[in-house]
VOGU-3710 file (C-alpha; in Angstrom, 3 decimals, decimal comma):
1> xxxxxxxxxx> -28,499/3,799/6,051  -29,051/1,879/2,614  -26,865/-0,338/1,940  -26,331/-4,309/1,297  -26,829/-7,499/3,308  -26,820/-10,888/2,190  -26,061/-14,249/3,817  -23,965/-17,516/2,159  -24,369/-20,702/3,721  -23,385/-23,911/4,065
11> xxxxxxxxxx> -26,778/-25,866/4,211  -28,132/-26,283/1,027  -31,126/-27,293/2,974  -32,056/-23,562/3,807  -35,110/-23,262/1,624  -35,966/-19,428/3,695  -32,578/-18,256/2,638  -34,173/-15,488/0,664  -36,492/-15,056/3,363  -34,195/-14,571/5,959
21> xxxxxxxxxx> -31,860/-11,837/3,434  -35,881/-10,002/3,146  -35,524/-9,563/6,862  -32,094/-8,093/6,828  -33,084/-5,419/4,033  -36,029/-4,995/6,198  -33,987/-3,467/8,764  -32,383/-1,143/6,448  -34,899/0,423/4,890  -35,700/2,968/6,980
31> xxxxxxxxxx> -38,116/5,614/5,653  -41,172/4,299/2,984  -39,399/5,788/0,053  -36,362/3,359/0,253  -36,017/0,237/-2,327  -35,418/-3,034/-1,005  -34,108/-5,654/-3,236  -33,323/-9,076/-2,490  -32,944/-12,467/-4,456  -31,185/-15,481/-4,432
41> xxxxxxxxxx> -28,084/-15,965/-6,019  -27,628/-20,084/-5,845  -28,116/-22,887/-3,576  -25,776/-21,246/-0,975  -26,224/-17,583/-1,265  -28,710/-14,732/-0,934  -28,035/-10,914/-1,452  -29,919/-7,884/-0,963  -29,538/-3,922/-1,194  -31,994/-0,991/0,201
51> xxxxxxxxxx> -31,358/1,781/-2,297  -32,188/5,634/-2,083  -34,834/7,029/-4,385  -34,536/7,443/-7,625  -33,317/4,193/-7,886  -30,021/3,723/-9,998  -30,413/-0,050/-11,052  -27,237/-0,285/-12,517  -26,370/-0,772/-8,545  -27,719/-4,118/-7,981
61> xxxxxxxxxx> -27,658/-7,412/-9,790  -28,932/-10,312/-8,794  -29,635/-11,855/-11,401  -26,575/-11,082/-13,529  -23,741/-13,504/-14,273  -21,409/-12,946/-11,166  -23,872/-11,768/-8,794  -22,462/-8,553/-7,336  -23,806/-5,542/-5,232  -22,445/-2,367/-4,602
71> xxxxxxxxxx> -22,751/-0,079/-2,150  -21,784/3,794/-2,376  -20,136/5,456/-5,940  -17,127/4,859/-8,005  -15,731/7,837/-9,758  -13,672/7,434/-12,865  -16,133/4,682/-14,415  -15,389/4,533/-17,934  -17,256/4,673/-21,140  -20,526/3,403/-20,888
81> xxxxxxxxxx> -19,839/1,115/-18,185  -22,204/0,457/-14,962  -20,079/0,682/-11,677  -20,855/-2,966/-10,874  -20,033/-4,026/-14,313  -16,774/-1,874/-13,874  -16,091/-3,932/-10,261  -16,468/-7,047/-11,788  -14,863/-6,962/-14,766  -11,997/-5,200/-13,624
91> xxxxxxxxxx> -11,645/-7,297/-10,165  -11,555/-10,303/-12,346  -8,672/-9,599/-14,646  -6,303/-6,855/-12,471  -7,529/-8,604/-8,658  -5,972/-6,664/-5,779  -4,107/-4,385/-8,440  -6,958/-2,753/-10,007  -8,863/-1,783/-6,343  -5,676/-0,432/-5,469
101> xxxxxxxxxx> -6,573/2,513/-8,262  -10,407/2,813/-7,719  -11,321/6,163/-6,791  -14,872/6,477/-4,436  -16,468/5,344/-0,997  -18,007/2,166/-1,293  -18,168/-1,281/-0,255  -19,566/-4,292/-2,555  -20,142/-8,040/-2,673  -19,486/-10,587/-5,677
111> xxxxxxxxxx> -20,746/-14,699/-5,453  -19,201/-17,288/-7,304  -21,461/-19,419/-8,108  -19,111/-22,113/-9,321  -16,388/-21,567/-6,711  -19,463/-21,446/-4,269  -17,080/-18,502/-2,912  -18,310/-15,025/-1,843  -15,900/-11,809/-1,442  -16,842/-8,958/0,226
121> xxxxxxxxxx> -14,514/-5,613/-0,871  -14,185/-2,239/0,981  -13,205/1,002/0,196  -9,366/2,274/0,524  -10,083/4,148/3,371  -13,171/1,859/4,382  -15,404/4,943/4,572  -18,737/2,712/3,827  -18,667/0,369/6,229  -19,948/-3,329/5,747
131> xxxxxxxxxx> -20,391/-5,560/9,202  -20,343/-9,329/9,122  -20,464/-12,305/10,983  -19,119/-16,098/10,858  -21,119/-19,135/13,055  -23,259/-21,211/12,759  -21,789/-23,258/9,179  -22,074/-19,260/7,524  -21,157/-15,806/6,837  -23,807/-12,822/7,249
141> xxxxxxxxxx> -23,041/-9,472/6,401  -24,623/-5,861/5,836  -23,992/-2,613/6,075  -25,382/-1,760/9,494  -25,824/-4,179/12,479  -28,995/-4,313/12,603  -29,235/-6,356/9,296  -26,306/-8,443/9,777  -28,381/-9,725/13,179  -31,739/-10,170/11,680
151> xxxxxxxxxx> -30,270/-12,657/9,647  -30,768/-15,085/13,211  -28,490/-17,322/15,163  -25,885/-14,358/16,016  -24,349/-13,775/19,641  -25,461/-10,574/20,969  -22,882/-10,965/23,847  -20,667/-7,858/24,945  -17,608/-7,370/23,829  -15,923/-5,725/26,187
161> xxxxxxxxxx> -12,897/-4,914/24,330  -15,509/-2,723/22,094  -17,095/-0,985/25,275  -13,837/-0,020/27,137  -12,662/1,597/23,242  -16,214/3,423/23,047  -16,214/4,970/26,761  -11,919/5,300/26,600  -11,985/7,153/23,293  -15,954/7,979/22,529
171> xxxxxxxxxx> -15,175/5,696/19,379  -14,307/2,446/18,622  -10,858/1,086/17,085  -9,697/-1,948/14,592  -12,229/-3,438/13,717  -14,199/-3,871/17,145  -17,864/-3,490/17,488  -19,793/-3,594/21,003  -21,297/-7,055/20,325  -18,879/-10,081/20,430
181> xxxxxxxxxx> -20,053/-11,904/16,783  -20,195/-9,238/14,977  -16,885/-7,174/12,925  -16,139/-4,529/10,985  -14,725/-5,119/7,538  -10,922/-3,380/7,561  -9,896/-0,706/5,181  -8,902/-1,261/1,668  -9,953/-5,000/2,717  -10,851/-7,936/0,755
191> xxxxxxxxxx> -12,797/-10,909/2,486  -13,241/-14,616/0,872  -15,915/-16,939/2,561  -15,602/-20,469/0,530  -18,889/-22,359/1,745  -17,372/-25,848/0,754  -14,837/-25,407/3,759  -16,618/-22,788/6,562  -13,510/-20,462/6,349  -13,311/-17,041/6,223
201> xxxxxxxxxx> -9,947/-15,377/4,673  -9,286/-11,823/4,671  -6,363/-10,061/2,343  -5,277/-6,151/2,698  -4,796/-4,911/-0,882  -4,166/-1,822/0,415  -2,751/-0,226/3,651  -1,929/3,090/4,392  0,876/2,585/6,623  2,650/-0,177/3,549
211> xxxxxxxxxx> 2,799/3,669/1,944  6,268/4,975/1,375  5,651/8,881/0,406  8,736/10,577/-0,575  8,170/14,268/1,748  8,750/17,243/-0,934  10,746/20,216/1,176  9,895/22,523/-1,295  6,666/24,397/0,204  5,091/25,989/-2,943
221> xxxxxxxxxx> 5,815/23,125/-4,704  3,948/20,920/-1,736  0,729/23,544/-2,034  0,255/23,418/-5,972  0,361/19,720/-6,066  -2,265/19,573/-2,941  -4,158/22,660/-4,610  -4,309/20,602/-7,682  -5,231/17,137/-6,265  -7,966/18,972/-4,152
231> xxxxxxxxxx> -9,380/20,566/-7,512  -9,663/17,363/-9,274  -11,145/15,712/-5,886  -14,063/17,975/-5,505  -14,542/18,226/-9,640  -14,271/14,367/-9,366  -17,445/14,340/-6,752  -19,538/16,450/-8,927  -20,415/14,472/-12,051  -23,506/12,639/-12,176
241> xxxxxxxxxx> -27,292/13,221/-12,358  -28,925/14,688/-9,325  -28,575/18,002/-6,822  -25,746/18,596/-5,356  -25,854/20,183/-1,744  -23,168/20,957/0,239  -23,031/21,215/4,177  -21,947/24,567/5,570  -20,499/25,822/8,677  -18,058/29,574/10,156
251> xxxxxxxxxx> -15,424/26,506/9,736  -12,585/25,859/7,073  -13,260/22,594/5,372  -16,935/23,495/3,777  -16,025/26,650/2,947  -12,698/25,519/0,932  -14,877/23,056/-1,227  -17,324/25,254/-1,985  -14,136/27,811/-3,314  -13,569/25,441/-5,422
261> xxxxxxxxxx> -16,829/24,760/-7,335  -18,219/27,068/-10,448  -21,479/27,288/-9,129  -22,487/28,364/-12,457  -21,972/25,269/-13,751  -23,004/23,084/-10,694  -25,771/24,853/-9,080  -25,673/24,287/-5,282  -28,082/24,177/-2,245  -26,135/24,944/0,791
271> xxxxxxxxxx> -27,718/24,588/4,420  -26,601/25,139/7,616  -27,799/24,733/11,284  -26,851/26,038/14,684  -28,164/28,450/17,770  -29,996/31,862/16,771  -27,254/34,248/16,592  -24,647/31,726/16,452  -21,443/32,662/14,030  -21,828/29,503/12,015
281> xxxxxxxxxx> -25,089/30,821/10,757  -23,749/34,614/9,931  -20,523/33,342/8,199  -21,946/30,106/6,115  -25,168/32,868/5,205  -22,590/35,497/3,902  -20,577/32,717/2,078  -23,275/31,194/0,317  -24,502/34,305/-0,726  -21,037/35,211/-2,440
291> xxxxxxxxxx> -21,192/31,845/-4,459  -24,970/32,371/-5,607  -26,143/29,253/-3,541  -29,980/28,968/-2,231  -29,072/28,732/0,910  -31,554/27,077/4,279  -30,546/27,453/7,530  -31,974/25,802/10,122  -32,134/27,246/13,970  -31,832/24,453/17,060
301> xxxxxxxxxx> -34,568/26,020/18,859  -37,273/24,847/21,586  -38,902/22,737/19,124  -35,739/20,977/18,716  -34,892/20,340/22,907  -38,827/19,374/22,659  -38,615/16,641/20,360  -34,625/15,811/21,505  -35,412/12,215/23,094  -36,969/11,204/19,511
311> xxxxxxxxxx> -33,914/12,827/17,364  -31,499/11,044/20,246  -33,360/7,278/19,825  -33,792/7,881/15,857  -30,081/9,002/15,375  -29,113/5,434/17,676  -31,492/3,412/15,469  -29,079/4,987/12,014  -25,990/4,194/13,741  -26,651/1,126/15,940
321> xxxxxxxxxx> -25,916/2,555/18,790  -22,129/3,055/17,813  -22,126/6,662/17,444  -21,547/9,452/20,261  -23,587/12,121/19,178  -25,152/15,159/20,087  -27,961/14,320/17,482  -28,239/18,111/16,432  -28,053/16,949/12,879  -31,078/14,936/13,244
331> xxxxxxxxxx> -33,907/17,014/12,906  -32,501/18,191/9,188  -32,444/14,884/7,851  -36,153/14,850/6,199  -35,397/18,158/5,339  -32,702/17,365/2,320  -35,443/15,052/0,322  -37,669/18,424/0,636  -35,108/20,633/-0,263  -34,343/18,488/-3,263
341> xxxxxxxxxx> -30,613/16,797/-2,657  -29,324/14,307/-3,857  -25,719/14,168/-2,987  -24,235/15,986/-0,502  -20,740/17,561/-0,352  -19,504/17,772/2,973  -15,956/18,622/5,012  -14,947/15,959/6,780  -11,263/14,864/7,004  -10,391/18,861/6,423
351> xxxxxxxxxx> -8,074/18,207/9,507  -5,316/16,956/7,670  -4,351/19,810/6,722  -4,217/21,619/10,185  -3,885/19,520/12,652  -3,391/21,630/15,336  -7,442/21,575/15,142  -8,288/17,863/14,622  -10,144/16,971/17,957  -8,334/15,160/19,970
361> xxxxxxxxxx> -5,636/14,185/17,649  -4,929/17,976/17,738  -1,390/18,086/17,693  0,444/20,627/20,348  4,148/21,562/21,034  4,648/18,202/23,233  3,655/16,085/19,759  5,817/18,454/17,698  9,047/17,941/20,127  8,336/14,201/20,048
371> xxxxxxxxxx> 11,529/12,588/18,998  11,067/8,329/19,868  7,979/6,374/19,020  7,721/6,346/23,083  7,137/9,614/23,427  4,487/9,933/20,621  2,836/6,609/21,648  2,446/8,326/25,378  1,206/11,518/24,032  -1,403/9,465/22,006
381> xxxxxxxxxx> -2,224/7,284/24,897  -3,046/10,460/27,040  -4,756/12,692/24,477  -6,884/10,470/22,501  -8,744/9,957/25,747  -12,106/11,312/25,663  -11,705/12,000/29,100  -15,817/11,017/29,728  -14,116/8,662/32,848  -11,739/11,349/34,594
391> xxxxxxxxxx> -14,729/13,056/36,302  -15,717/9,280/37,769  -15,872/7,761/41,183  -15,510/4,772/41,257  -16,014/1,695/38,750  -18,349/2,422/36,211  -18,729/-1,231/34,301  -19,974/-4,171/36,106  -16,735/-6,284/36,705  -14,152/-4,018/35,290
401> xxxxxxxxxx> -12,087/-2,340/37,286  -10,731/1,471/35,946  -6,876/0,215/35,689  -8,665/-3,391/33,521  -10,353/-1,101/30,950  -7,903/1,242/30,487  -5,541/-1,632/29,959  -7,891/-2,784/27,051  -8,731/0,188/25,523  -4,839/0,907/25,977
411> xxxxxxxxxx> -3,786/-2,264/24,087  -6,273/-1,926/21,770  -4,540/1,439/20,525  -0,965/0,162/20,838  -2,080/-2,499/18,209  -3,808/0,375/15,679  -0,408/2,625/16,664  1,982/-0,682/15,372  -0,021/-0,948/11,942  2,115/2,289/11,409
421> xxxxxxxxxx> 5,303/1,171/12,511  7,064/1,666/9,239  5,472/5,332/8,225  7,782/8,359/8,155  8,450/11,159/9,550  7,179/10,037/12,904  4,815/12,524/13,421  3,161/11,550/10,169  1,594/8,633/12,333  -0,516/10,835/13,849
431> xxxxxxxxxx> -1,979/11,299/10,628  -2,299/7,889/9,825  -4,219/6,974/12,881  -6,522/9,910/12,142  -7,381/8,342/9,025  -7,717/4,799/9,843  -9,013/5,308/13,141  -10,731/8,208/13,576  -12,331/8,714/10,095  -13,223/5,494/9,789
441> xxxxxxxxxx> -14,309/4,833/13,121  -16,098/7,815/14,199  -16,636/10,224/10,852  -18,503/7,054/8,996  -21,216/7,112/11,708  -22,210/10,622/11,364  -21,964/9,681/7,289  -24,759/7,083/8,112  -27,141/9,179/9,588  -26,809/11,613/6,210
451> xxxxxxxxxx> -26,497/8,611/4,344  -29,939/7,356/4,872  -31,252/10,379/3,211  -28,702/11,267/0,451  -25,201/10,029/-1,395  -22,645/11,684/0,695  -19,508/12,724/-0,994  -15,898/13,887/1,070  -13,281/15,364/-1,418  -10,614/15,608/1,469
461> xxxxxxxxxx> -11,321/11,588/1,320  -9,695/11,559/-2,224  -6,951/8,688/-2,881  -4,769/11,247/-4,440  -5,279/14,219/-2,303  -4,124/12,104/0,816  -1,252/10,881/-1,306  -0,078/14,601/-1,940  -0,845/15,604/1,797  1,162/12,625/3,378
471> xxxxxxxxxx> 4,054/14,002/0,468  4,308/17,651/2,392  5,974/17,945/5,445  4,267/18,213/8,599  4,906/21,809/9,787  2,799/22,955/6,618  -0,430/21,333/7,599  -0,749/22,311/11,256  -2,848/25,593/10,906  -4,020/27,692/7,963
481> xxxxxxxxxx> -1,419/28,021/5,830  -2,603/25,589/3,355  -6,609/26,397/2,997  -5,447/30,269/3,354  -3,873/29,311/-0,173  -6,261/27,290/-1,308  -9,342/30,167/-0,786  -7,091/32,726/-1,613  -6,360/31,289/-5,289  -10,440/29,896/-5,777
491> xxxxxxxxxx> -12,235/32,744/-3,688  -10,044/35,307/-1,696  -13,666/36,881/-0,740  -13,639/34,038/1,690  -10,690/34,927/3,483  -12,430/37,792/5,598  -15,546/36,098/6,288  -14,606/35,417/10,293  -13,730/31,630/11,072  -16,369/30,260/14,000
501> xxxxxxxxxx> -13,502/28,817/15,470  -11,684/31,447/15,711  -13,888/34,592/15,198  -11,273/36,158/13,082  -10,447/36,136/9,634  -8,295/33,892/7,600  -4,373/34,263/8,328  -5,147/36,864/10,946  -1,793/36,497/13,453  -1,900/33,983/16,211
511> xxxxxxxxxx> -1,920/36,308/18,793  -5,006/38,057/16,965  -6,623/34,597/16,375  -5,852/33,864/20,128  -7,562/37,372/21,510  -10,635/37,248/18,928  -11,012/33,665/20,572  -11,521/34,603/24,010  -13,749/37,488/22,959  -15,763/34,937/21,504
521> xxxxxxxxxx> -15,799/32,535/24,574  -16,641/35,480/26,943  -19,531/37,325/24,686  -20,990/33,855/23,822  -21,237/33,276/27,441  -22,962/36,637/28,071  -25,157/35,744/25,410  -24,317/38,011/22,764  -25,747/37,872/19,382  -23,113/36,436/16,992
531> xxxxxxxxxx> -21,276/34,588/19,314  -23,110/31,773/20,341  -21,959/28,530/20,205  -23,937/26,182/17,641  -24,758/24,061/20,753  -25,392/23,926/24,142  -25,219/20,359/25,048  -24,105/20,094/28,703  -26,672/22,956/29,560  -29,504/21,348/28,119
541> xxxxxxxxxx> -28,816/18,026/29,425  -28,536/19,620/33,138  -31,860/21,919/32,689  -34,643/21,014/29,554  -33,360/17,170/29,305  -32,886/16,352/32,957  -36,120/14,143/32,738  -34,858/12,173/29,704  -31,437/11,665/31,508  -33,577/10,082/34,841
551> xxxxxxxxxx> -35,755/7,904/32,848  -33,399/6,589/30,686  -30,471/5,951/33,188  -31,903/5,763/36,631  -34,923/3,485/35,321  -34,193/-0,277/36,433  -34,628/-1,474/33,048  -31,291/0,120/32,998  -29,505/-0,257/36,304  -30,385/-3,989/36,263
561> xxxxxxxxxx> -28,819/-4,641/32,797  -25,668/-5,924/34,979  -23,330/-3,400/32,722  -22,979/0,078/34,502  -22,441/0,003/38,312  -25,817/1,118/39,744  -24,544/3,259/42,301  -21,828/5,455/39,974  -24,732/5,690/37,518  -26,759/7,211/40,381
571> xxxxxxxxxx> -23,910/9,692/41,456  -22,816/10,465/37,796  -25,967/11,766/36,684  -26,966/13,657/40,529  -23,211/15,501/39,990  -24,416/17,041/36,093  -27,762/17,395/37,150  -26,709/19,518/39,738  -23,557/20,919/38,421  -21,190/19,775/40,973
581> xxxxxxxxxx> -18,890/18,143/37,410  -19,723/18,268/33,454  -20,785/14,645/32,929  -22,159/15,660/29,156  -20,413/13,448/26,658  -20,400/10,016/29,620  -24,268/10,665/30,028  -24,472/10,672/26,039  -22,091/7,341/25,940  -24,101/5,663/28,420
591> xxxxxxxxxx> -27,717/6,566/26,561  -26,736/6,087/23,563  -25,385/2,256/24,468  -28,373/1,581/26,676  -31,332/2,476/23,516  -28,317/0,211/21,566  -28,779/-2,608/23,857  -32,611/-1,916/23,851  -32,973/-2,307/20,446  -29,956/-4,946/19,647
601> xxxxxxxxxx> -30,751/-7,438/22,286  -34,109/-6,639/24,098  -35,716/-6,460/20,377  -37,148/-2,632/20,996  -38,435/-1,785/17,545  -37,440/-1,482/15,407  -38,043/2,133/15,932  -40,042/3,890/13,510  -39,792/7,729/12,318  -43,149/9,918/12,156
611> xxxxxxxxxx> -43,731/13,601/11,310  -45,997/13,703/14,270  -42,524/12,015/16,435  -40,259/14,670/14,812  -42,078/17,742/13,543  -39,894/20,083/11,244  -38,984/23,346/12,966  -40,283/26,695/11,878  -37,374/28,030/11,871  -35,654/25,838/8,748
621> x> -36,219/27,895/6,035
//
């Protein structure tokens, strides 16, 4: 996606410093209508930034007192004040203080010239994420991997902390990437490189578990304060020039922001994908249609299974291979510049406000009776498994035995489950890890694929909504009861459009919602109209995608990597091919981390999108 890069150094003598920080923007710039900018900023220090077009200038510097880049939007920027001006200024005289109240997703850099110091910042909730690396006498960093390792003289090693998290939990945790020298900025982080000395210094302004929220019994009281905080999130994320779009789905989340929004005011494009006949369509069509939107939907058809091998390497080239994916989002991305968006609302982080439908953080009547930190810390340690291993016989990584990588991955969430030692009630930890670990970890690489086409903008990721949702207790967000309040004061027309997770309507009783469900599970299956499922994943892996699967895992370019165990690769793919076990989401791991590798360390690429590689489908309209 766009973002920044930039490189400081300790050896003055680096005359292709600039050069070098050309390469990394290089790398970022992804489609011919992106805006590279790069400069010098000293004897010591480069930056650069790839911007979407139209350009907003105000965004990069590099030639202005301070030297500072930002990456993503600040909301609440006063008077006539750019949002790097804003950063500055206000960094310099409030410091850790004044980021504590910033309001946005972004990450940015400042140099000192005279200090010869440079400071990397990231968002509260570290939504934009910025990547960096110390060796070699200096510090690169950008906002995608790619960049941070065209800067030269990184170790593309494995880190195989970062591989047992990715195939443990089909994410990765901390601050872990799959490549030992390179990290992940933390959340709400602030990072100091001083060139004089070589050392790298990083300070937490801001942690969400540090956080002592006072819970509110009072339950109306609890929903007008979130009702309110939502309001001002979503109003907050509509200012500025541009279109606004907003993502739909037959789910909660989109449908409860787009409630919210006068479209009268703020005109809205609204799209949607999915299956032909799939509820997702039906229910975001009727929605949209309520709230005046022009609406596109766009059908995963055989065009899309087609051209699947060039959405699956183009959505690992956006994401650096650090993304599980189904890649279904892929073949809308040149569609947004055509339809004319320029920031896009979309749902994620809904979940915290029923979390008895968060993935698998979904919280059940075992979490709920949870009483010791033991018991949760088990029930996490079980059900944040993605499960991709259970189905596996035998070792699947070269040298590491199943009880050694669970034993990573396992201490690797006991030390993200201790960062929220001191949060209460217990089962608001749950939460917590959600935020930091989930959101973060796997929500901002599905933001990077949109993000390389338009500003994306999450209300539920508001500083103050999260403030007023970790102030109600937990029984109130677990289901409905909160967005059923929420749609039924903004748009109670809403309320009876069925839910595609549920097929009923909005506060419909659970054993209704429970019944409507399995109507939906066995109709979809006979192929119904209006109840099929907006994918079919593990089907067309086992039937139109079986080729891709062989070539890509069974080819020796593969097996002889030395990191999956040739003959469980072999059986693994045999048993889904042939439906003896569902192997979907471990053969999508283990392709997605092999193009990765391809691309990271062989030096594939870097791979290049084409309208004759991924032709638009008929059926967006």
């Amino acid at each position: 996606m766009p973002g920044i890069c930039g490189i400081a150094t300790g050896n003055p003598g680096d005359l292709q410093l600039a050069e070098r920080v050309g390469r990394m923007t290089a790398r970022m710039a992804h489609y011919p209508w992106h805006r590279s900018e790069s400069g010098s900023v000293g004897t010591y220090a480069a930056l650069g930034q790839v911007l979407l077009e139209p350009v907003d200038s105000a965004c990069f510097q590099p030639r202005a007192v301070g030297r500072a880049v930002l990456d993503g939007e600040l909301f609440g920027v006063p008077g006539l004040l750019g949002p790097v001006e804003y950063l500055q200024t206000g960094f310099a005289q409030g410091g850790n203080q004044f980021l504590r109240a910033l309001e946005g997703k972004f990450s940015a850099v400042l140099w000192d010239q005279e200090r010869s110091q440079l400071t990397l910042i990231s968002d509260r909730f570290g939504m934009q994420p910025l990547y960096y690396s110390h060796a070699g006498g200096e510090l690169a960093f950008g906002s995608e991997i790619k960049a941070v390792l065209s800067a030269g003289g990184i170790p593309k090693g494995e880190n195989r902390l970062g591989i047992a998290q990715f195939f443990t939990y089909g994410h990765l945790l901390g601050e872990e990437t799959m490549l030992e020298g390179v990290k992940l900025m933390p959340p709400g982080a602030v990072l100091r490189y001083d060139v004089g000395s070589n050392r790298v210094s990083i300070e937490r302004y801001w942690r969400l578990g540090d956080e002592s929220y006072a819970i509110d019994s009072n339950r109306a009281a609890c929903i007008d304060r979130i009702d309110s905080a939502f309001r001002q999130a979503v109003e907050r994320r509509l200012v500025g020039g541009g279109q606004l779009g907003i993502a739909l789905s037959g789910g909660l989340d989109a449908r409860t922001i787009l409630a919210a929004i006068d479209t009268r005011q703020h005109p809205l494009v609204s799209v949607c994908l999915g299956v032909e006949g799939s509820l997702d369509q039906s229910s975001a069509r009727e929605m949209a249609r309520l709230k005046g939107c022009q609406h596109h939907a766009y059908v995963l058809d055989a065009n899309f299974l087609a051209h699947f091998e060039s959405h699956l390497r183009w959505m690992v080239h956006l994401t650096d291979g650090h993304y599980l994916d189904q890649c279904i989002v892929v073949p809308m991305l040149p569609l947004y510049r055509e339809w004319g968006i320029d920031h896009l609302l979309r749902g994620h982080a809904g979940e915290l406000v029923h979390m008895t439908k968060a993935y698998n953080f979904s919280l059940d009547e075992e979490a709920l009776s949870a009483r010791s930190e033991t018991q949760l810390h088990s029930w996490l340690n079980r059900r944040l498994c993605a499960y991709m291993l259970q189905q596996v016989d035998g070792p699947l990584l070269v040298g590491l035995s199943r009880g050694e990588l669970d034993r990573l991955a396992g201490e690797s969430l006991a030390a993200c489950f201790a960062e929220s030692a001191a949060v209460e009630p217990l089962l608001h930890r749950v939460w917590h890890l959600f935020i930091s670990q989930r959101l973060r970890r796997e929500t901002a690489g599905s933001l990077a694929m949109f993000g390389s086409v338009v500003q994306t903008r999450i209300p539920f990721m508001d500083n103050e909504f999260v403030d007023a949702v970790l102030s109600s207790p937990p029984d109130l967000k677990l289901r409905d009861e909160v967005q059923y309040h929420l749609l039924k004061r903004t748009m109670p027309k809403f309320l009876k459009i069925p839910n595609a997770n549920t097929g009923t309507s909005l506060g419909a009783s659970e054993m209704w919602q429970r019944l409507a469900t399995l109507k939906m599970k066995i109709l979809g299956r006979l192929g119904v109209a209006g109840y099929q499922p907006y994918e079919r994943l593990g089907l067309w892996l086992r039937r139109e995608l079986a080729d891709m699967v062989r070539r890509l895992l069974l080819d020796t370019r593969c097996l002889d990597r030395g990191v999956f165990v040739p003959d469980t690769m072999r059986t693994v793919v045999e048993q889904h091919l042939s439906n003896q076990r569902n192997h979907t989401f471990l053969l999508m791991a283990m392709m997605i981390y092999e193009l990765g590798r391809r691309e990271a360390v062989d030096g594939d690429g870097p791979y290049t999108l084409t309208t004759d590689r991924l032709p638009l489908s008929s059926a967006a309209r």
